[in-house]
Structure formats: structure tokens, C-alpha cells
N, C-alpha and C positions, 0 to 999 in steps of 0.2 A: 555850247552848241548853238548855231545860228537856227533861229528861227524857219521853221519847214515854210511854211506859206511867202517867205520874204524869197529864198532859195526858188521857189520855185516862177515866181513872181520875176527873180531874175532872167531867169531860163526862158520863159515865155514873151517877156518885154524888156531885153538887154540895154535898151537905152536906159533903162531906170540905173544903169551900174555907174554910168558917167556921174551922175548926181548925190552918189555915194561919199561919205565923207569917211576920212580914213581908218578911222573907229570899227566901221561900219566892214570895211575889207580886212581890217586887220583880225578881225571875230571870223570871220568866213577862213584866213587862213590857218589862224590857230588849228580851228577845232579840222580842219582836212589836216594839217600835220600830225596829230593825232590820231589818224586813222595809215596814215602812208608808212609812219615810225613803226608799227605794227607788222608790215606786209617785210616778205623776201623781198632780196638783190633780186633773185630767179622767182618767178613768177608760173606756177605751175598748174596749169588747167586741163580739166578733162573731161569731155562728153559722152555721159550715159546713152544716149540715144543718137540714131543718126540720123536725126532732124532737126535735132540740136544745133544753132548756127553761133559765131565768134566775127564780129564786124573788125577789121581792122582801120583804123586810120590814119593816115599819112601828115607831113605839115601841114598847119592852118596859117603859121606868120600874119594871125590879125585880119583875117579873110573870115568876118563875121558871117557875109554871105553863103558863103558855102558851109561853114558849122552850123548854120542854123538848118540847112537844108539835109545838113547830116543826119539833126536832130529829131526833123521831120521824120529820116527814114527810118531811123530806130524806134521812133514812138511806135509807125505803123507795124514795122515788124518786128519789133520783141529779140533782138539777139538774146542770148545769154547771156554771155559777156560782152562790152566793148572795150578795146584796148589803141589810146593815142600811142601814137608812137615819136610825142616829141616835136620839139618845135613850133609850138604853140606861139608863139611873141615873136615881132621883129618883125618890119620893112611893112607890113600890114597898117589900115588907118582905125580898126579897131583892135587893137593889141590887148589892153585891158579888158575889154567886154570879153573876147576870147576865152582872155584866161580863165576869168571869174566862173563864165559860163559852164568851162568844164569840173573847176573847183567844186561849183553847187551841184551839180549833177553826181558828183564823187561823192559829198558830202549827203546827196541825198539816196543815193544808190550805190554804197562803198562795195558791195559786194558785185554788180555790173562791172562799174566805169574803172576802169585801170588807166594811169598814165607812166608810160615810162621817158624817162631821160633823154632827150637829144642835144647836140652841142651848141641848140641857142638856151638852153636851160644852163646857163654861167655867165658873169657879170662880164668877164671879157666881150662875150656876143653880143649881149644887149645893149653896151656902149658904144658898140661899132656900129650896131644896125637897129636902134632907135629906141627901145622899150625904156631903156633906164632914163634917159632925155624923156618921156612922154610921163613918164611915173612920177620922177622926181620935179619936174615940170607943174603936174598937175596938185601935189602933193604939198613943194616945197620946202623938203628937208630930204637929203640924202640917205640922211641915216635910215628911215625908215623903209627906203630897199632893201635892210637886212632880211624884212619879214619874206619878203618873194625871194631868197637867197636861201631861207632855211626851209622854204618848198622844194626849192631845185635839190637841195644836198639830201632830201628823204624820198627823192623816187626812185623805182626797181629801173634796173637795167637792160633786162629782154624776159622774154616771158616764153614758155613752152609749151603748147597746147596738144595733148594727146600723145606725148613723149616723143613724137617725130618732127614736129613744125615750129619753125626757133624763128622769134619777132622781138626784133631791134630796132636801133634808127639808123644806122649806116652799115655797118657789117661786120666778115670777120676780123678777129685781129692774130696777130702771128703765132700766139700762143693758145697749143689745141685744147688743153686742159684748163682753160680759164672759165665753163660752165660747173664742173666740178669742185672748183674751187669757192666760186660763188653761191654755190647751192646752200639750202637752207640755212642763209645766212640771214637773221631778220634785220631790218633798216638800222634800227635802233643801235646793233650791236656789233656795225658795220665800217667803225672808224679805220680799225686796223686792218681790213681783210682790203678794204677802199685803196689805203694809201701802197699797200704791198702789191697790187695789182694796177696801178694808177694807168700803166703804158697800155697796158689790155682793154682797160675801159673806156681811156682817150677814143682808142683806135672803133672799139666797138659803135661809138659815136659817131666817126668820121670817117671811115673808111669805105670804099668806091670799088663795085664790081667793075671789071674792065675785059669782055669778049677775046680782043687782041694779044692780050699780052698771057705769060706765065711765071706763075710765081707771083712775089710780093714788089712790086715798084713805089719808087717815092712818088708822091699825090703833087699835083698841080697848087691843092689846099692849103700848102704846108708844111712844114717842120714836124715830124714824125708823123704824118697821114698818111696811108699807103692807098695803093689801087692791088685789088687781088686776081688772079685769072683763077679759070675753070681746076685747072689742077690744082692747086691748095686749097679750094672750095671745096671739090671732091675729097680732100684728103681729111679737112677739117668737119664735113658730115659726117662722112665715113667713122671717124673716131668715136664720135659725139652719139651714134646711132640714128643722125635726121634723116628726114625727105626731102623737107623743105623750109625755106627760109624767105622769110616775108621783111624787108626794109623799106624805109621812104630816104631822106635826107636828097634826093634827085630830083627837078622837073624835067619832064619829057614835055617834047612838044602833041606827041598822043597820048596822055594825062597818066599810064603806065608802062613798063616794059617787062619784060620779062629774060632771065637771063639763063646759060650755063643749061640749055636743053628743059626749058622751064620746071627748072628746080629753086628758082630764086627769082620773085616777083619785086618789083621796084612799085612804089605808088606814091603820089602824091596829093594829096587833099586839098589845095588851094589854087581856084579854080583860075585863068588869068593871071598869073603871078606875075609875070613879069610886064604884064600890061596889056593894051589892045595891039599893039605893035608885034607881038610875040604869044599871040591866046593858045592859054592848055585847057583841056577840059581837066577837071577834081575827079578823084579815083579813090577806090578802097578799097579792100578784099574780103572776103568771104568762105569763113571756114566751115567746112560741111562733112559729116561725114568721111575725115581725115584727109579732104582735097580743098584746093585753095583755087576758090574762081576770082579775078578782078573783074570791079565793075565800074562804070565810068557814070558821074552823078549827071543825073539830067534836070536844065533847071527850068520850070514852064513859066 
């Protein structure tokens, strides 16, 4: 178990993580892999009281600035739970401080800070869009990306809060019965239920609500990515018993959208992503007595 005062030490002055030698990361991811191995696929939460609040958050891609500012708002205000939703790494100029950042937080507050899965959490992504170049770079040995390899393979894959409000990173995927199947299944013991539902999962990652269309179409994305309309959204709540549905994996250029008669909120956390040329404002959501408000980060 990594040292509390070093953990929090990181959280407070993230530049200290650059100067980190790999020992040093390697201890910090052990000991969170031991607490992830532990949790469900399905991640199930539920609020006593209706003042009870659940922060959601959207991609960071290495947009230190706006995690910290994140950090800021949950210090002040106390969620209950907080829950990434993925995408943490890639195209960002702090990609490791990110990571690290949310690690220590997890490892100091496992019962808060949740992260689940999105599809820059796999070696394919991060070689295309920069982390694994930045890591093995800084590092120099490739091998030793297995250890940020065996973070990605033990996080949960959507979370349920209050048995009606389903939070992923992309969306639905074709098959209506794949929360069922994934249910209380812990990390640990998740090889075989993984590979039997691989197309489900993929998709749950990558998949794109889409206003215009009906039914399931092929994605701009990809080879088996879909884009979904309102009618198999409605069909796949309906089944499932939701309200609503909270995803990121999109940037808007007004930092959220909302979709499907707002039943399904889009958000993304990474403020500026695509640069000055293209500025978003960073967004998150906010569970509150069983309603889901977006709110857009303000930076002074």
C-alpha cells in the first residue's frame, strides 16, 4: 500500500508525478489493482437520502487543467460517490499526471472514486493517440506498460445508480440482456463472462447516439461500432427498467448535449480539446435525488 501522505501529496502538486521513478508508479498501481479486482463488471449504487449527490465525469485525455479543477469541485462539495467514465489518457500534454492523479484518489478514497472503462483504456488506443509513446518514452522499456495494461483489464464497465440511471462510456450495444449478464460478476472472476460477451463490451465502449437515424447503423468509427437511434434506446431502457443514461466518449462544441427527449445526457470533461481553434467548455453531471442535471466547469 502506497504511502497516504505521498498519495495525497500527489493530488495536491501533480508535477511531483513527472519526477516519479518507475518503482514509485509501479507501487501506486499494484496496490489500486487490488482494490479494482475486487469490485463488479456492474457497479451498483444507491442513495439513502435525497440530498445525497453522485458526480459524474466525462473524458480527461491528459487535460490536467480541468481534473484538477474537477478536484477542486468535489473537495468543496462532498459527492458521495464520484464516477470517471473513461478515457483518462491520450492526445492530452499531461496524460500521466492524469492518470496517476485519479489512481491516488481511488487508492485513497476506494470507496468514492470509481473508474470505469473506455476505449482509450487498450494498448491499441494509446499507441495511436500518444500515452504508450509518452510512457515508454519516459520509462524506457516497453515491457513495463504491462503494469498500466493490467489497470485497464480490472475496471468495471457501467455503473447503476438508484436501479434506474445506467453510466458508461459510449453506449448501448445490440444486445438487450448484456446488464444481466454482467451483473454480479466481480473483476477477479471475469475472464470468461469478458470474452463471451467481448462484441457487447466493445460496443458498450464505442457506440454513438445518433437523433436522425433508427435502429442500429455502422459508425463512421469503425468495424463493428454502431451509432443507435431513439427507438432501440427506448427499447433497450424499457427492457433494462432505466430512466436514464449518462455517457461521455463525444465532444460538443457546448461542452454537453443531451439526447432521445433528454433521457440520455452526453458529457465531456476536457475543457478545449481540440484546441483554441475549436474551444469546448468541460462538463459533468450531477445525480440528485433520482435526476440527472449537466453542469458546465467554470474556470476563474
Amino acid at each position: 500500500m502506497t504511502d497516504k501522505r505521498l498519495l495525497n501529496d500527489l493530488v495536491k502538486h501533480p508535477h511531483l508525478i513527472s519526477k516519479l521513478h518507475f518503482e514509485d508508479i509501479s507501487e501506486i498501481i499494484k496496490s489500486v489493482y487490488n482494490i479494482f479486482r475486487n469490485e463488479n463488471l456492474v457497479l451498483d449504487f444507491n442513495l439513502n437520502d435525497n440530498k445525497e449527490k453522485v458526480y459524474i465525469i466525462g473524458d480527461i485525455h491528459g487535460n490536467l487543467e480541468s481534473l484538477l479543477k474537477i478536484v477542486e469541485l468535489i473537495e468543496k462539495n462532498n459527492p458521495l460517490f464520484v464516477i470517471f467514465l473513461g478515457d483518462i489518457v491520450d492526445r492530452g500534454s499531461k496524460q500521466l499526471e492524469c492518470l496517476i492523479v485519479i489512481l491516488a484518489l481511488k487508492q485513497l478514497y476506494p470507496l468514492k472514486f470509481f473508474i470505469l472503462k473506455g476505449n482509450h483504456e487498450t494498448l491499441e488506443m494509446n499507441r495511436v493517440y500518444g500515452f504508450f509513446k509518452e510512457f515508454t518514452q519516459k520509462f524506457n522499456d516497453q515491457n513495463l506498460f504491462n503494469e498500466i495494461l493490467m489497470i485497464y483489464d480490472s475496471l468495471p464497465i457501467c455503473a447503476i445508480i438508484d436501479n434506474i440511471i445506467l453510466c458508461l462510456h459510449g453506449g448501448i450495444p445490440q444486445d438487450l440482456d448484456i446488464l444481466k449478464k454482467l451483473k454480479d460478476i466481480r473483476i477477479k472472476d471475469s475472464k470468461t463472462t469478458l470474452n463471451l460477451n467481448s462484441e457487447s463490451i466493445f460496443q458498450i465502449m464505442w457506440n454513438d447516439p445518433e437523433s436522425e437515424i433508427l435502429g442500429y447503423t455502422e459508425s463512421y468509427r469503425g468495424p463493428g461500432i454502431k451509432s443507435f437511434g431513439e427507438d432501440v434506446f427506448n427499447e433497450f431502457m424499457r427492457f433494462n427498467k432505466l430512466k436514464y443514461l449518462i455517457r461521455a466518449h463525444e465532444c460538443f462544441p457546448e461542452g454537453f448535449r443531451w439526447f432521445f427527449n433528454k433521457r440520455l445526457l452526453s458529457i465531456f470533461s476536457s475543457a478545449n480539446y481540440r484546441g483554441i481553434n475549436a474551444p469546448n467548455p468541460a462538463s459533468y453531471a450531477i445525480i440528485r435525488d433520482k435526476m440527472v442535471i449537466p453542469k458546465l466547469i467554470e474556470f476563474s
